[in-house]
C-alpha positions as CSV (number, residue, x, y, z in Angstrom):
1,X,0.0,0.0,0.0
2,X,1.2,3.2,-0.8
3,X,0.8,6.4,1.3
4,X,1.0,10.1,0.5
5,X,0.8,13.4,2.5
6,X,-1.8,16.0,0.8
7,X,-3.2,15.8,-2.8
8,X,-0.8,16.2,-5.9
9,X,-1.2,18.9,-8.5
10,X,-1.9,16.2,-10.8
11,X,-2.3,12.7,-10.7
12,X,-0.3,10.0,-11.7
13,X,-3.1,7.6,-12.5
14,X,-6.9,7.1,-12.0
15,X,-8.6,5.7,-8.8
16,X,-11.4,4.7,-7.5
17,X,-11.9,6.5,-4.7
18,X,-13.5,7.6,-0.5
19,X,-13.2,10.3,1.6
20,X,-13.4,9.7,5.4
21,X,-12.0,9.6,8.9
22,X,-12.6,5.8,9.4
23,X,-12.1,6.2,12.7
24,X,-12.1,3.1,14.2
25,X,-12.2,1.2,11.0
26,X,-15.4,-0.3,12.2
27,X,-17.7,-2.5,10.7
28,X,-19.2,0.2,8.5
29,X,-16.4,1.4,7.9
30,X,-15.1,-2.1,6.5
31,X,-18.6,-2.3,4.4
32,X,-16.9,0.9,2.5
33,X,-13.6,-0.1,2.0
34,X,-14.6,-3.5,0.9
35,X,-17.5,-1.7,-1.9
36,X,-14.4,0.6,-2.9
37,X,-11.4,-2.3,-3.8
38,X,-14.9,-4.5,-5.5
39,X,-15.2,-1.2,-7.6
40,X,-11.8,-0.5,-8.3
41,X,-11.1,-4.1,-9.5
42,X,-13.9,-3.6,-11.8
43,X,-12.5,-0.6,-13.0
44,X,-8.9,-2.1,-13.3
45,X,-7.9,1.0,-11.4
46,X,-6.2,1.8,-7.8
47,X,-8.9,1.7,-4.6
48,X,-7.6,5.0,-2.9
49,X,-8.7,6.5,0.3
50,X,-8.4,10.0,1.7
51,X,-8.6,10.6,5.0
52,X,-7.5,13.3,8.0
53,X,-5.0,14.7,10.2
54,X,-5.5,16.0,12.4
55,X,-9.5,14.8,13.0
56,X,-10.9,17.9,11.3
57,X,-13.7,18.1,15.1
58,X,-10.0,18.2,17.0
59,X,-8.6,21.2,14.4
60,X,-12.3,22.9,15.1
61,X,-12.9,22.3,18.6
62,X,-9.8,20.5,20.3
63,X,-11.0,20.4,23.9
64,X,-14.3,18.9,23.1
65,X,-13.2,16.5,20.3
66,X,-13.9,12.9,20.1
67,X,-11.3,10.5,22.2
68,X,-9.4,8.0,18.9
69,X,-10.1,4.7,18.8
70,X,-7.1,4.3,16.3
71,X,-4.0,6.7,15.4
72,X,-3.1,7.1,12.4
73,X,-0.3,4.1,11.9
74,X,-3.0,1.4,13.3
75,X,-5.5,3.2,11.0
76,X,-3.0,3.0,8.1
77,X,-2.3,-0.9,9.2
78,X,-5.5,-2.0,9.1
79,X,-6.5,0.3,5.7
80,X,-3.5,-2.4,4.2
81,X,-5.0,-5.5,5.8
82,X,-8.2,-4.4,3.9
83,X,-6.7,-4.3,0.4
84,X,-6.6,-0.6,-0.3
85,X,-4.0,0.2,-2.6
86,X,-3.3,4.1,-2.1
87,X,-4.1,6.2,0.4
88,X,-3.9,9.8,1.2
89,X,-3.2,11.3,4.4
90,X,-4.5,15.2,4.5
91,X,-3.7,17.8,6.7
92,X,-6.5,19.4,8.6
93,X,-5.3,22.9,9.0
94,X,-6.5,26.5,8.1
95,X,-6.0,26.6,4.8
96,X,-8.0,22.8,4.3
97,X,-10.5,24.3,6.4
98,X,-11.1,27.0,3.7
99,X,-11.1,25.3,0.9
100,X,-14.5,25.6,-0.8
101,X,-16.6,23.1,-2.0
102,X,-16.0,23.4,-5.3
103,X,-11.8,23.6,-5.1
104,X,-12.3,20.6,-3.1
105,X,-14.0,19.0,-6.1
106,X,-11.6,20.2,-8.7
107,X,-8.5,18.4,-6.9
108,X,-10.3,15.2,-6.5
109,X,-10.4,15.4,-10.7
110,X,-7.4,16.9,-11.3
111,X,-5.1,15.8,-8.5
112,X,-6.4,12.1,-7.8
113,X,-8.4,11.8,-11.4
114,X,-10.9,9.8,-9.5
115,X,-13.7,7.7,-12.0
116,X,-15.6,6.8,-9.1
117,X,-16.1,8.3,-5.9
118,X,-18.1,6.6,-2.9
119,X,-19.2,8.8,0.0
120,X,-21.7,8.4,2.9
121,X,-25.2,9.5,2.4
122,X,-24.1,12.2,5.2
123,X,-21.0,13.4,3.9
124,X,-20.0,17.2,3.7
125,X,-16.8,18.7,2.8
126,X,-16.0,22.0,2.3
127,X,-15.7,25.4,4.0
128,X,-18.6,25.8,6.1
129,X,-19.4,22.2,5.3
130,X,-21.3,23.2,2.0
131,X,-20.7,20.3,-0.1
132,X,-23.2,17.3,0.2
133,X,-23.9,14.1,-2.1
134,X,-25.9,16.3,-4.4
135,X,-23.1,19.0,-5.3
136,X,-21.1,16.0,-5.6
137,X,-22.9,14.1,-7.6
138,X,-22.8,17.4,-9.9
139,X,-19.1,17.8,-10.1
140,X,-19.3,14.3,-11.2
141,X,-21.6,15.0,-13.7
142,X,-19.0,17.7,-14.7
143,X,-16.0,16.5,-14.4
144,X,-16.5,12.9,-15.7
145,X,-16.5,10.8,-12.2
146,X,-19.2,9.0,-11.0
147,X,-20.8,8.8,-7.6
148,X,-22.2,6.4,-5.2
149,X,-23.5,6.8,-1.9
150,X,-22.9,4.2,0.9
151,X,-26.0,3.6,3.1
152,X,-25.3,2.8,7.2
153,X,-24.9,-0.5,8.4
154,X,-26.7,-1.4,11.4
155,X,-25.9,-3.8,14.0
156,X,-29.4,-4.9,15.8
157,X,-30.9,-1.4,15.9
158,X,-27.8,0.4,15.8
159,X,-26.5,2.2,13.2
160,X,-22.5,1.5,13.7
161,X,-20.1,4.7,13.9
162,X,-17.5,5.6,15.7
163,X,-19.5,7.4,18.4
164,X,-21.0,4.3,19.3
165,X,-17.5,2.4,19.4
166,X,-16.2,4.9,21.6
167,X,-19.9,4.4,24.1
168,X,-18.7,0.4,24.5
169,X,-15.3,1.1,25.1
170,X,-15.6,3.9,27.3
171,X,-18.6,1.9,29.2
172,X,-16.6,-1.5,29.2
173,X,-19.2,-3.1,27.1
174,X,-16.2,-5.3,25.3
175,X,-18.5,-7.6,23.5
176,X,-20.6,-5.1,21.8
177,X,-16.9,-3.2,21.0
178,X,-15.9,-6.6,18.8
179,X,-19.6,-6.6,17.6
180,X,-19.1,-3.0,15.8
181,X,-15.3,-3.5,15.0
182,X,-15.5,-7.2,13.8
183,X,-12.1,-7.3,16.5
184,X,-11.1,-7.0,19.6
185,X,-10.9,-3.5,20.4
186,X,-7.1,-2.6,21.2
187,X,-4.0,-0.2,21.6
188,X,-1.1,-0.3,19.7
189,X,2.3,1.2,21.2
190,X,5.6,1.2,21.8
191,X,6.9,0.1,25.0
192,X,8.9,3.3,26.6
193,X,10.6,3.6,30.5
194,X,8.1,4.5,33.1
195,X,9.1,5.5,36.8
196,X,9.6,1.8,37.5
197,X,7.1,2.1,40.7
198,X,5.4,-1.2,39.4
199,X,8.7,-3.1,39.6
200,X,9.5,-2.1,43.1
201,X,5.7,-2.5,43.8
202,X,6.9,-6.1,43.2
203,X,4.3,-6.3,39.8
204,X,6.7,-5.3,36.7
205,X,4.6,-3.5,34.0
206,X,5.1,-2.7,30.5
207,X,4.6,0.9,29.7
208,X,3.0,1.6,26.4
209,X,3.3,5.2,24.6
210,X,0.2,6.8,24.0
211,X,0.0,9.0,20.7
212,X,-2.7,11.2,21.7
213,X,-3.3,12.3,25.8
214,X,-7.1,11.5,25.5
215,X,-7.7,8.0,25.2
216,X,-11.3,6.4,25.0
217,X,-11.3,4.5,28.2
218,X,-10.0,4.4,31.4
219,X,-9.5,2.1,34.1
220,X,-8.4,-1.4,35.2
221,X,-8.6,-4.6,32.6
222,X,-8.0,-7.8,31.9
223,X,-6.0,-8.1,28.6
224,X,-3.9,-10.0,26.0
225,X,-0.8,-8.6,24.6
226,X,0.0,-9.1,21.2
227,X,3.5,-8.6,19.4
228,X,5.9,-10.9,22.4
229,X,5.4,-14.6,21.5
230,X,3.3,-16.4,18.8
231,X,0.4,-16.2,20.8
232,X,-0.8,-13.2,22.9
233,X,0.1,-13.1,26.5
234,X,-2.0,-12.6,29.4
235,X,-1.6,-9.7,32.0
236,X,-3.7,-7.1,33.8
237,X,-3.5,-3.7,32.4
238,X,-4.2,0.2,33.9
239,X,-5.0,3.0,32.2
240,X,-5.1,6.4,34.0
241,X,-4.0,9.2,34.9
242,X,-2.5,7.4,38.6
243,X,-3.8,9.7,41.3
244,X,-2.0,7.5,44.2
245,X,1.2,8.3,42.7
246,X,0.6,12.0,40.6
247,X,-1.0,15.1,41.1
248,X,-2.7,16.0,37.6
249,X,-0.9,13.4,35.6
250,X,-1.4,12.6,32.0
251,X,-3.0,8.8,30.8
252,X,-0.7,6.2,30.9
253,X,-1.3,2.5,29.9
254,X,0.7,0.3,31.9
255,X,0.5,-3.6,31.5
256,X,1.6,-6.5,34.0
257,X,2.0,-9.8,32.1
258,X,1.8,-13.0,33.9
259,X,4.8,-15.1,34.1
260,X,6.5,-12.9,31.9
261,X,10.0,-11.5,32.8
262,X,11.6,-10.8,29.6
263,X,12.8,-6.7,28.3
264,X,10.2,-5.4,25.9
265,X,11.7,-1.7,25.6
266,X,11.2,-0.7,22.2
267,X,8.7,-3.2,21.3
268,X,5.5,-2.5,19.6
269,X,3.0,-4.4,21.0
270,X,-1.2,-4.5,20.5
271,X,-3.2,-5.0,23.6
272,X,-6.3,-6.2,23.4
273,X,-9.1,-5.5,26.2
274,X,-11.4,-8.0,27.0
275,X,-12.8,-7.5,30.2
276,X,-13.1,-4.3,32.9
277,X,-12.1,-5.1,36.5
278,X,-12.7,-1.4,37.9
279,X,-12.1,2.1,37.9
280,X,-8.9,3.8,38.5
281,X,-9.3,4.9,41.8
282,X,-6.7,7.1,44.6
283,X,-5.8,5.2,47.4
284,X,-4.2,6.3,50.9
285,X,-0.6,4.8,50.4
286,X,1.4,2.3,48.0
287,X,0.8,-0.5,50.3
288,X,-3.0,-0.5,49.9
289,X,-2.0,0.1,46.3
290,X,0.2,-2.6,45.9
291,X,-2.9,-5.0,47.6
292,X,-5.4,-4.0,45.1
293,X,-2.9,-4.7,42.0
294,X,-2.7,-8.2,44.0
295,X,-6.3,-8.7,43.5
296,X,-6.7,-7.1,40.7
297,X,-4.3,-10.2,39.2
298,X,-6.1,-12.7,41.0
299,X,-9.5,-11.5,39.6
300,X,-8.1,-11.3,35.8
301,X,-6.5,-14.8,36.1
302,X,-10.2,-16.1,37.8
303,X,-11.2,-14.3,34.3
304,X,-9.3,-16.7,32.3
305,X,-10.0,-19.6,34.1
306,X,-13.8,-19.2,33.5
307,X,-13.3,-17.8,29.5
């Protein structure tokens, strides 16, 4: 898969493409992509996908913007897993901001040379969010691409987006999480040093490096850790901001594995969450702390033991 920041003057070849954040890559998310490689097959051209960065609701409103499910590199990861050939990775600043409707459509033709373009029935783009399916479907008219709209998919009575994702994960409601991602839902990272107050705790952990400080869940879990051995490992993992050991800390994801003593600095590793224990909570002193992380381990592997 190939991957490109902005759009060129002008294209090097025709695509078949979508616009989105697929945040999440969720299920309806994965309805899309999989409509757009059927189409570009058909076409004999590249499927291509543009998408956002920053999350144009965090360049608009940052304090009130939607925690990620996915950063960008998972996003782009699973994107490959899909089958999409090209994507293209936009920047969400002033100047994209302002770009109006109708520019926006003119460098889809010229820069990508789309023939085929597949939006959500919802979709607007453009300053002031002008542009909708039916100045789309317009440009196509004009411009020689054509147009397709892509309708919801629906779990139960749900319709599945990324705000409901977010709901599950945030409420612990794991199951439903897989049920709208068609995965477990996880964090990928990159094991960094930590303060090394687990190890002398006597309960090691595995500190992973959050991208973004606002994280769509919090508290204790039961996990599995992807990325070590062939199969994933087990281990209890926190996610907080610690209030027993910081005043006004930032979120850190910290993972105890059982049975597992090895050095994993520097390792990228994908923890899956499968089960909530409790929230994060401020206790008196490290002792009482270091009790609770006891049970908390107890309770995870009781977890296992009944799967």
């Amino acid at each position: 898969m190939l991957v490109f920041r902005g759009i060129p003057e002008k294209a090097e070849t025709p695509v078949a493409l979508t616009i989105g954040n697929f945040d999440g890559v969720h299920l309806g998310h994965q309805a899309v992509l999989a409509r757009l490689v059927q189409k570009a097959q058909s076409l004999s051209v590249p499927s291509c996908v543009m998408t956002f960065e920053p999350h144009p609701r965090e360049f608009f409103d940052p304090e009130n913007a939607p925690a990620r499910l996915t950063d960008m590199r998972e996003k782009l990861s699973l994107f490959a897993k899909l089958g999409i050939d090209r994507v293209h990775v936009c920047r969400f600043d002033d100047k994209f901001a302002k770009m109006e409707s109708r520019e926006f459509e003119s460098r889809i033709h010229s820069g990508l040379d789309a023939k085929w373009v597949l939006i959500g029935d919802d979709f607007r783009y453009g300053a002031r969010r002008k542009g909708d399916f039916a100045s789309m479907h317009e440009a196509g008219a004009e411009f020689g691409f054509e147009v397709e709209s892509m309708h919801s998919v629906r779990l139960d009575e749900h319709r599945i987006s990324s705000t409901l994702v977010r709901e599950a994960v945030r409420s612990g409601k794991f199951d439903l999480a897989k049920s709208l991602l068609g995965r477990d839902y996880s964090i990928v990272g990159r094991v960094v040093h930590g303060n090394k107050l687990g190890k002398t705790l006597g309960f090691p952990t595995a500190n992973i490096r959050l991208r973004h400080n606002k994280p769509p869940l919090s508290g204790i879990h039961v996990v599995e850790v992807h990325g070590i051995n062939e199969t994933p490992v087990r281990g209890v993992a926190s996610l907080g901001v610690r209030p027993t050991v910081v005043e006004k800390g930032k979120p850190v994801l910290e993972v105890y594995l059982f049975d597992f003593e090895k050095n994993l600095y520097g390792a990228r590793l994908k923890v899956d969450f499968l089960f909530k224990l409790r929230e994060e909570q401020k206790f008196p002193d490290l002792e009482t702390l270091k009790w609770q992380i006891g049970q908390d381990v107890l309770n995870a592997k009781k977890y296992f033991d009944h799967d």
